[in-house]
PQR file of N, CA, C, O and H, with PARSE charges and radii, in Angstrom:
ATOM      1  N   UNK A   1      -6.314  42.040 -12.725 -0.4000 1.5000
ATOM      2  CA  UNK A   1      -6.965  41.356 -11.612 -0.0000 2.0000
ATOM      3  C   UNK A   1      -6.030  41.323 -10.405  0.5500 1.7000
ATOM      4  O   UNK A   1      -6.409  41.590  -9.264 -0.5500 1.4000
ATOM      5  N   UNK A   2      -4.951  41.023 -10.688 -0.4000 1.5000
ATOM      6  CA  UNK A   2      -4.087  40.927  -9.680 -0.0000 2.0000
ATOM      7  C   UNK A   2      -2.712  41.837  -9.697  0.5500 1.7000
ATOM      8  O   UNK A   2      -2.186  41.925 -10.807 -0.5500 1.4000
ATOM      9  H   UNK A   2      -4.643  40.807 -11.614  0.4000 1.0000
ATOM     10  N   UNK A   3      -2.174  42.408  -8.797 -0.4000 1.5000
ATOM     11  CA  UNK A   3      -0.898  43.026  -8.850 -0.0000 2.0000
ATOM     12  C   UNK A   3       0.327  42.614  -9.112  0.5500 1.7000
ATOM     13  O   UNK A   3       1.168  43.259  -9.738 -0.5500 1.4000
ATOM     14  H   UNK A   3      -2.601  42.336  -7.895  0.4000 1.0000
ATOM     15  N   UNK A   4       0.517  41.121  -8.464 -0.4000 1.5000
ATOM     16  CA  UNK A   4       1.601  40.414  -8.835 -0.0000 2.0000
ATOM     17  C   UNK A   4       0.926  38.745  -9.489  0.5500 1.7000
ATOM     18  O   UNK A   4       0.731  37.600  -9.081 -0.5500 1.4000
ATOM     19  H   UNK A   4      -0.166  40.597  -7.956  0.4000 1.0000
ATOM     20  N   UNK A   5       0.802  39.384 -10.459 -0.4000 1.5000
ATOM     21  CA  UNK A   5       0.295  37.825 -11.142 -0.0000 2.0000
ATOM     22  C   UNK A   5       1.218  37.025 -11.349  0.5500 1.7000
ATOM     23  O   UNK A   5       1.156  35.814 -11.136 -0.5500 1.4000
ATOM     24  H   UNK A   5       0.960  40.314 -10.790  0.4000 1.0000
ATOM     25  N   UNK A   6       2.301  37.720 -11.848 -0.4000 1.5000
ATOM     26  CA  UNK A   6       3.516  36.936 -12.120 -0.0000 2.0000
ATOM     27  C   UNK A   6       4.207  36.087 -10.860  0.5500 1.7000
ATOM     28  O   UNK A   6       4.927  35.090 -10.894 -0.5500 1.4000
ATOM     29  H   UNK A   6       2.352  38.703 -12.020  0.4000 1.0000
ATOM     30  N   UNK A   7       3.696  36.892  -9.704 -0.4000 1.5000
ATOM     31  CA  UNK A   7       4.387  35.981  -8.977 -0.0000 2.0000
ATOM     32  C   UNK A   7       2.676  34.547  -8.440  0.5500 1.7000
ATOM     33  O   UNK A   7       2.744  33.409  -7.975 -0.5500 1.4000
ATOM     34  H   UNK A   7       3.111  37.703  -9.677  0.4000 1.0000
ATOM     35  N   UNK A   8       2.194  34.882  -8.591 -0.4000 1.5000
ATOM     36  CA  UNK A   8       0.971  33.782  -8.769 -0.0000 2.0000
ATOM     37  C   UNK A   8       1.424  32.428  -9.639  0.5500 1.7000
ATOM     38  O   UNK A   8       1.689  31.281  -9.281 -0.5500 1.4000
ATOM     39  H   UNK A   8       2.139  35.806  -8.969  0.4000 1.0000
ATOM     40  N   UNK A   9       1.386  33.256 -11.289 -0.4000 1.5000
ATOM     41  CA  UNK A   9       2.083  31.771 -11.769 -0.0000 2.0000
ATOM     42  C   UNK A   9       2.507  31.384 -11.833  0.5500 1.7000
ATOM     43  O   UNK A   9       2.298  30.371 -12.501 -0.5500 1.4000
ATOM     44  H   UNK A   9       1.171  34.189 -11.580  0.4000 1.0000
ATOM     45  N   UNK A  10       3.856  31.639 -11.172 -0.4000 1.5000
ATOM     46  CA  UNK A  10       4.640  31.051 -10.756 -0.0000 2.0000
ATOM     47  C   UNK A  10       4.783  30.313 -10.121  0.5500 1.7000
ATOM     48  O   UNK A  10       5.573  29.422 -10.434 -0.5500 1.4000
ATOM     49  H   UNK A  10       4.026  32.462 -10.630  0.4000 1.0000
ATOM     50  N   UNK A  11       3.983  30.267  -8.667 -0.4000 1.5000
ATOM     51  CA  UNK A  11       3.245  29.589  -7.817 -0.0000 2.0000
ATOM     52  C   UNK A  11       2.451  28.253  -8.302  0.5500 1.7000
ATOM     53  O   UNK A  11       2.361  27.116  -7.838 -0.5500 1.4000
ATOM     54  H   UNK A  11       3.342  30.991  -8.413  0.4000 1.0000
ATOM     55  N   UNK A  12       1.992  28.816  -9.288 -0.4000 1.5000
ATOM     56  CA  UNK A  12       0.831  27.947  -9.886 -0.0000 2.0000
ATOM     57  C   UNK A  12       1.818  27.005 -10.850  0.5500 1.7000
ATOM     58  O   UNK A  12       1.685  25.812 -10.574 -0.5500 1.4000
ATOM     59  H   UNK A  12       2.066  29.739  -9.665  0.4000 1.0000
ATOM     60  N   UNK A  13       2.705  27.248 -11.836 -0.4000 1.5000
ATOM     61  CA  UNK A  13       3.678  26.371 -12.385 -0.0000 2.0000
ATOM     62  C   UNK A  13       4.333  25.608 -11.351  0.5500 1.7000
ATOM     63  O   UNK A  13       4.560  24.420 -11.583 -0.5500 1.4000
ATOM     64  H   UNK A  13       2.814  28.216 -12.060  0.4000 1.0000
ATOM     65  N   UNK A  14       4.716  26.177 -10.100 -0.4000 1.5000
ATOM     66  CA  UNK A  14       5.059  25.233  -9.325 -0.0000 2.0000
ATOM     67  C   UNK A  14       4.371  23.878  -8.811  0.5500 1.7000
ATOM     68  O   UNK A  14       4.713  22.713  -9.010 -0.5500 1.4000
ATOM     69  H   UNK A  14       4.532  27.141  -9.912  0.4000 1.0000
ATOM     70  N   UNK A  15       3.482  24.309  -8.215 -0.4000 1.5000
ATOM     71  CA  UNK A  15       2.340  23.183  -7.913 -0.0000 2.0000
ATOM     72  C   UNK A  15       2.184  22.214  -9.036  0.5500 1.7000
ATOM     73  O   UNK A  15       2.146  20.987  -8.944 -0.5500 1.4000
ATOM     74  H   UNK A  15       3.204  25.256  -8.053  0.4000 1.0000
ATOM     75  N   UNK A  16       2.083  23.092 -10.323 -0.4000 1.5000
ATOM     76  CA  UNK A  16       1.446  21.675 -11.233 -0.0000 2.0000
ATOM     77  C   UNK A  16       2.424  21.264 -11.504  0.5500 1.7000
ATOM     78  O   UNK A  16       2.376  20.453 -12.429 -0.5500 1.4000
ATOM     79  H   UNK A  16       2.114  24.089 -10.398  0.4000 1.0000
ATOM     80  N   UNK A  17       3.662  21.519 -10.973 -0.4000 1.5000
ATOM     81  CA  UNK A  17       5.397  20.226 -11.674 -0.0000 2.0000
ATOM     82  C   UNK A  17       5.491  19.542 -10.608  0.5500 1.7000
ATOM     83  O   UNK A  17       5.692  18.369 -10.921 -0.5500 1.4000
ATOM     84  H   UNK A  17       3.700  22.178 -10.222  0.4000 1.0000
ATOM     85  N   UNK A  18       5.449  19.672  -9.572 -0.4000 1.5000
ATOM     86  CA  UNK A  18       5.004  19.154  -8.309 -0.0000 2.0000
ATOM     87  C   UNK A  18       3.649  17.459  -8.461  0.5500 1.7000
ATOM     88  O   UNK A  18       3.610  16.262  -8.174 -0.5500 1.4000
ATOM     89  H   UNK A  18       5.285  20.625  -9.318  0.4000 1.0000
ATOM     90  N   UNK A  19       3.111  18.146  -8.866 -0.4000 1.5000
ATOM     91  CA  UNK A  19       1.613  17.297  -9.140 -0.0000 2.0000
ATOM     92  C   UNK A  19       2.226  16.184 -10.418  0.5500 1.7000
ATOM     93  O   UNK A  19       2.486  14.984 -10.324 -0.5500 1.4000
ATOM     94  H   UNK A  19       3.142  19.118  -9.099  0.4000 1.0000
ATOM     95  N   UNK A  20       2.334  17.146 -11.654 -0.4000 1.5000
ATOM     96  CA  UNK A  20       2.824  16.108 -12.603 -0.0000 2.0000
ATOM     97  C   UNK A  20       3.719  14.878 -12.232  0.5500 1.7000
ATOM     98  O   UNK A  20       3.523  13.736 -12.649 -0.5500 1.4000
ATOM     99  H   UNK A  20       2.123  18.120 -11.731  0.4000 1.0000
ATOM    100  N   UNK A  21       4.624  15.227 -11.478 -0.4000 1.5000
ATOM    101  CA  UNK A  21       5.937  14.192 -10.995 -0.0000 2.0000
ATOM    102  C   UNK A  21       5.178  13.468  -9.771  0.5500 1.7000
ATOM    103  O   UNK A  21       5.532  12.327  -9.470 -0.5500 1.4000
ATOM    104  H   UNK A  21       4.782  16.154 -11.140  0.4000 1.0000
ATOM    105  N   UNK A  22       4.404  13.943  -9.237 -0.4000 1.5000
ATOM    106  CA  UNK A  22       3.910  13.059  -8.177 -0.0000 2.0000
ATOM    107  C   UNK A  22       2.666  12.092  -8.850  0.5500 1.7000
ATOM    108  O   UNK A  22       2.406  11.133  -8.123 -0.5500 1.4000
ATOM    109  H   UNK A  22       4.116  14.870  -9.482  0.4000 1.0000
ATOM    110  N   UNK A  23       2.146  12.138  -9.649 -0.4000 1.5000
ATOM    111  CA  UNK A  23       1.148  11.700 -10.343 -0.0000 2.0000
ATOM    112  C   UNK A  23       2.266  10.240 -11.639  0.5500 1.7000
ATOM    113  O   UNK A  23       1.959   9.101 -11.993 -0.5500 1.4000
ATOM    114  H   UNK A  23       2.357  12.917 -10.240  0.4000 1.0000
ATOM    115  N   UNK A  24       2.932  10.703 -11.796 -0.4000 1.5000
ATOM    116  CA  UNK A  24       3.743  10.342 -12.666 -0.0000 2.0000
ATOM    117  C   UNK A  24       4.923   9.156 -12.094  0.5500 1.7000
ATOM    118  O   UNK A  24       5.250   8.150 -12.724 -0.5500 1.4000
ATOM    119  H   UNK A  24       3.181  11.627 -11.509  0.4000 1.0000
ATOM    120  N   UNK A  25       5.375   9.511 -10.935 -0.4000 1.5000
ATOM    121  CA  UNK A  25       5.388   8.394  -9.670 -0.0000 2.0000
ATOM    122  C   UNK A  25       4.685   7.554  -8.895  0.5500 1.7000
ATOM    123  O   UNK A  25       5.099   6.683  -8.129 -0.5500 1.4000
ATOM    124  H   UNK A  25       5.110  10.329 -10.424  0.4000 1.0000
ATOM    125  N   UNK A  26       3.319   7.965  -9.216 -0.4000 1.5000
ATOM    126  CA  UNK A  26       2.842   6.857  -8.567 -0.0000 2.0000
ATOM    127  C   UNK A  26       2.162   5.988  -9.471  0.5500 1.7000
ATOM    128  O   UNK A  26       1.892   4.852  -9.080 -0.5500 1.4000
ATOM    129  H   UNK A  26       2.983   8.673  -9.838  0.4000 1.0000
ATOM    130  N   UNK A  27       1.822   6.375 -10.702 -0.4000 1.5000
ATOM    131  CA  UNK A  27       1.512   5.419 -12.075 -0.0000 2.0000
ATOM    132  C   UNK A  27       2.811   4.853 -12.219  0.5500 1.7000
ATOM    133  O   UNK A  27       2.900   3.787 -12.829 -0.5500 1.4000
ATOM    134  H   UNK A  27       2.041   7.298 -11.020  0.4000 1.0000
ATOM    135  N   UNK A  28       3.651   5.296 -11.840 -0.4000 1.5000
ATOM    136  CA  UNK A  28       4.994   4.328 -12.583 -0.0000 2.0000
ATOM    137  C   UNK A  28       5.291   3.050 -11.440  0.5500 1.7000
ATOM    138  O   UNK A  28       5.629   1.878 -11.607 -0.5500 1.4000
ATOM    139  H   UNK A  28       3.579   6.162 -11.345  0.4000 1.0000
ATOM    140  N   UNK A  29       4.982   3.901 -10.146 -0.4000 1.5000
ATOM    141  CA  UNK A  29       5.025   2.414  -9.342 -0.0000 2.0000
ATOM    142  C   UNK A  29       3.793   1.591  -9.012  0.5500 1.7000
ATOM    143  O   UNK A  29       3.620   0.731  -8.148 -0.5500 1.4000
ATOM    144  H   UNK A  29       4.707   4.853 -10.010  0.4000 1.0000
ATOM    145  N   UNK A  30       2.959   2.108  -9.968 -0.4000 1.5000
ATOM    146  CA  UNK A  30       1.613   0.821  -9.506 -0.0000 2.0000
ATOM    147  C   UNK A  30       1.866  -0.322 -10.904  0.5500 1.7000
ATOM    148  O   UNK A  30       1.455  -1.480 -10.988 -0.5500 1.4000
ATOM    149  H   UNK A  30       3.099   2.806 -10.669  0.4000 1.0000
ATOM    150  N   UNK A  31       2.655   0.440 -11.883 -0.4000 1.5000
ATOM    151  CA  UNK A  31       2.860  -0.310 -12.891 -0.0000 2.0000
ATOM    152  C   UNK A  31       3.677  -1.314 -13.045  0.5500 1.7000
ATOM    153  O   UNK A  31       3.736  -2.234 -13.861 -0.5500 1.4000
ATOM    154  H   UNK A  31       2.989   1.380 -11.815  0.4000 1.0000
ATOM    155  N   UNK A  32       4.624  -0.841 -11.673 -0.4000 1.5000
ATOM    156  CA  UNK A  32       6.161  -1.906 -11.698 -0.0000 2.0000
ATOM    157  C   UNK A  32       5.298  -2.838 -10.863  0.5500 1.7000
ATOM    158  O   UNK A  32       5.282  -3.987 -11.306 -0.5500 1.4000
ATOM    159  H   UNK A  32       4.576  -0.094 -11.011  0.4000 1.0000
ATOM    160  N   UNK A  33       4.419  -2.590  -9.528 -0.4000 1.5000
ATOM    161  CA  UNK A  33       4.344  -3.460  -8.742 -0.0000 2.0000
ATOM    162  C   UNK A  33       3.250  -4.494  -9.547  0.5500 1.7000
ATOM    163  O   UNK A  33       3.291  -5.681  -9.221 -0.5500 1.4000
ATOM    164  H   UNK A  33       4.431  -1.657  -9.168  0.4000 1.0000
ATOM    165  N   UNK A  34       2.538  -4.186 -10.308 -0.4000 1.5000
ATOM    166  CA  UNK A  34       1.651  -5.277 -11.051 -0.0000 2.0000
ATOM    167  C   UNK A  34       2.217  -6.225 -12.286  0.5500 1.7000
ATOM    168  O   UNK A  34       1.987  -7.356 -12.712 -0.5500 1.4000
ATOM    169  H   UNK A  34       2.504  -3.222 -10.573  0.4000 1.0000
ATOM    170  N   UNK A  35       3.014  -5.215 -12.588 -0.4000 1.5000
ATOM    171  CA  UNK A  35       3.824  -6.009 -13.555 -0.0000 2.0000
ATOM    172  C   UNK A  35       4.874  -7.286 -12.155  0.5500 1.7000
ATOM    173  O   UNK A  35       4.340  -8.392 -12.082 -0.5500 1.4000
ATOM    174  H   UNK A  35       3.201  -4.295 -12.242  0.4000 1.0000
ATOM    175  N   UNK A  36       5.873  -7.149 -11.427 -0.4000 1.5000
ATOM    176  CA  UNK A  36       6.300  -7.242 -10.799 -0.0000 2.0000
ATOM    177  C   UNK A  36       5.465  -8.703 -10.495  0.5500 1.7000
ATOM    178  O   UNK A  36       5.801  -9.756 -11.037 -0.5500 1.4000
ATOM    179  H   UNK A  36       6.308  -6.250 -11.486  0.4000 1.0000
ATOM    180  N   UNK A  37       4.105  -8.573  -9.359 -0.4000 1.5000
ATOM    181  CA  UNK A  37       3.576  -9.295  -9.053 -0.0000 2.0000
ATOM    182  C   UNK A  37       2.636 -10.138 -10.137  0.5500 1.7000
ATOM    183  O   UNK A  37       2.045 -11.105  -9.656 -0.5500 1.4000
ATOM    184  H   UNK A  37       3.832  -7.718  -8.919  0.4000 1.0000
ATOM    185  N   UNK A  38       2.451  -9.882 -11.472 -0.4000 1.5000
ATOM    186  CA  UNK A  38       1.681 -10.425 -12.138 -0.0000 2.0000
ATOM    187  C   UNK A  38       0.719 -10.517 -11.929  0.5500 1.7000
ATOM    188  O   UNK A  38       0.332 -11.650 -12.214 -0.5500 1.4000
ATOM    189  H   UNK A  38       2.932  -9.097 -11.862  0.4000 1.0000
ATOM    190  N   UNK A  39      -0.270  -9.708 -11.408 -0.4000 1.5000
ATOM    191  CA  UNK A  39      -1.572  -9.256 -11.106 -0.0000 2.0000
ATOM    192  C   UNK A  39      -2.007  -8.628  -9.651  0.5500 1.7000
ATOM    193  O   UNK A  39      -1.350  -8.754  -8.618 -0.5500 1.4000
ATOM    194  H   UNK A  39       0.044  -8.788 -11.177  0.4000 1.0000
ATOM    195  N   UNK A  40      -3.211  -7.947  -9.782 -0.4000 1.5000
ATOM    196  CA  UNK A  40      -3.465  -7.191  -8.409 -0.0000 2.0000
ATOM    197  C   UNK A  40      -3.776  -8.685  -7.592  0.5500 1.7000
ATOM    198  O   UNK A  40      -3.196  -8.697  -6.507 -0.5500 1.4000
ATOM    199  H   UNK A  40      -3.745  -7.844 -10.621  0.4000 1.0000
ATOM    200  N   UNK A  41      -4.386  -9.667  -7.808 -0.4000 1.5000
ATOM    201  CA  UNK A  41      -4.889 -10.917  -7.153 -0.0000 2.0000
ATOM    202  C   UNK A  41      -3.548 -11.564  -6.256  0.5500 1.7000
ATOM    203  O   UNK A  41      -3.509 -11.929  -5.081 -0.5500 1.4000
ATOM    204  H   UNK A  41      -4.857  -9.658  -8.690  0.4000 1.0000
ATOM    205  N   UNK A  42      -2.799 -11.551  -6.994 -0.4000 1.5000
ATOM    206  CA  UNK A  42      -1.971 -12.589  -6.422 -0.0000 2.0000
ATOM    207  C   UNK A  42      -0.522 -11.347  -5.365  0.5500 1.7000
ATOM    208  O   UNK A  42       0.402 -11.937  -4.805 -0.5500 1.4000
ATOM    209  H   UNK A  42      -2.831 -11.255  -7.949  0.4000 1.0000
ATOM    210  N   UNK A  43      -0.584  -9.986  -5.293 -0.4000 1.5000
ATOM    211  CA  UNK A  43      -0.667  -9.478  -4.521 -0.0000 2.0000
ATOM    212  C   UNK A  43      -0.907  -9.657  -3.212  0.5500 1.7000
ATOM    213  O   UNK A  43      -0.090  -9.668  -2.292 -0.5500 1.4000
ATOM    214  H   UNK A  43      -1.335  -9.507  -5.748  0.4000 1.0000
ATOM    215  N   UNK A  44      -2.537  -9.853  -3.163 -0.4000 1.5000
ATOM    216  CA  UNK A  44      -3.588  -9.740  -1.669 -0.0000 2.0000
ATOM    217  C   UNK A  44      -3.192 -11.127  -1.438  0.5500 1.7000
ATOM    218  O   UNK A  44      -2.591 -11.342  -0.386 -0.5500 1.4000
ATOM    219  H   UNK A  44      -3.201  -9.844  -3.910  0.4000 1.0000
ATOM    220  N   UNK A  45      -3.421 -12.127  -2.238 -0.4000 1.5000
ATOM    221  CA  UNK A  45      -2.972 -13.480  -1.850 -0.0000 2.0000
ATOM    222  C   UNK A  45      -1.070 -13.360  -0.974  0.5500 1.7000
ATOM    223  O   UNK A  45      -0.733 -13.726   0.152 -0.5500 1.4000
ATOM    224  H   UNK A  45      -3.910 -11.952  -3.093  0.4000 1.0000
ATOM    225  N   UNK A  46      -0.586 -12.984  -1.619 -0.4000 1.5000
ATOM    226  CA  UNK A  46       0.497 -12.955  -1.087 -0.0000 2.0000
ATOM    227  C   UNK A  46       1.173 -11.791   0.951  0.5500 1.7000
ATOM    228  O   UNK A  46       2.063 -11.893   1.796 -0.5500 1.4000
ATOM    229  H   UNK A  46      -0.860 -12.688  -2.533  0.4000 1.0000
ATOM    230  N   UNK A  47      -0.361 -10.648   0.579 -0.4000 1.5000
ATOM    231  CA  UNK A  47      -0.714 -10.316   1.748 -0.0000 2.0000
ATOM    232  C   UNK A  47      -1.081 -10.932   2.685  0.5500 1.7000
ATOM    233  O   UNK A  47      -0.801 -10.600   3.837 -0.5500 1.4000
ATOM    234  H   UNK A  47      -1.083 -10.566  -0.107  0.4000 1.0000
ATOM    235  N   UNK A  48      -1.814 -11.999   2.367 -0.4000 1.5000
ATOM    236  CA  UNK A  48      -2.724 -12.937   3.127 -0.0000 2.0000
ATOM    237  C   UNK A  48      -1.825 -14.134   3.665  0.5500 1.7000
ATOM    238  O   UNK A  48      -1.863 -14.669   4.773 -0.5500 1.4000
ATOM    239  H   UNK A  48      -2.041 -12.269   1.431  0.4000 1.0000
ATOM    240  N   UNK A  49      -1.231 -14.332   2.876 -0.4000 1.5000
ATOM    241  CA  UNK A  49       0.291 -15.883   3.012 -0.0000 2.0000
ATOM    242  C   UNK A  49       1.155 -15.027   4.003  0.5500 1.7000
ATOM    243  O   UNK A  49       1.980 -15.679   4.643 -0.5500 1.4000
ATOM    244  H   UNK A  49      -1.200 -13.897   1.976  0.4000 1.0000
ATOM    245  N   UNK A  50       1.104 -13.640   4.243 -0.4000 1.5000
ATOM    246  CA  UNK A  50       2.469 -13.464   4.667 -0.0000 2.0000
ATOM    247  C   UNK A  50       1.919 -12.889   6.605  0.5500 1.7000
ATOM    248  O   UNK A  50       2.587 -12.722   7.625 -0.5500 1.4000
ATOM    249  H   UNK A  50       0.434 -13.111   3.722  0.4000 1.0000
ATOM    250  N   UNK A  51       0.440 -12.756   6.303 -0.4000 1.5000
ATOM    251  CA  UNK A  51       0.221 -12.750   7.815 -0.0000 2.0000
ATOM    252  C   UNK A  51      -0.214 -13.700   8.612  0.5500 1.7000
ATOM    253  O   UNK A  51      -0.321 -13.492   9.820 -0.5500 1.4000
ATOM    254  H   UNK A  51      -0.102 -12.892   5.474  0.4000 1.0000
TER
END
């Protein structure tokens, strides 16, 4: 199909380690900040106190 496939998946392995770690960073910090804050509620409350 293609002439340089190899250099395609390569391409394509790139992107998805890219994706994995970015996906994988941002579950890890929605997890600290809820844990952190002890719920999404008291979050917005604390949005709300601070403007």
């Amino acid at each position: 199909m293609f002439g340089n496939a190899r250099i395609l998946n390569f391409i394509i392995a790139i992107f998805a380690a890219i994706g994995l770690i970015a996906v994988l960073g941002i579950v890890g910090m929605a997890v600290m900040h809820v844990s952190m804050m002890h719920g999404v509620w008291s979050c917005s409350e604390a949005m709300r106190l601070w403007r």
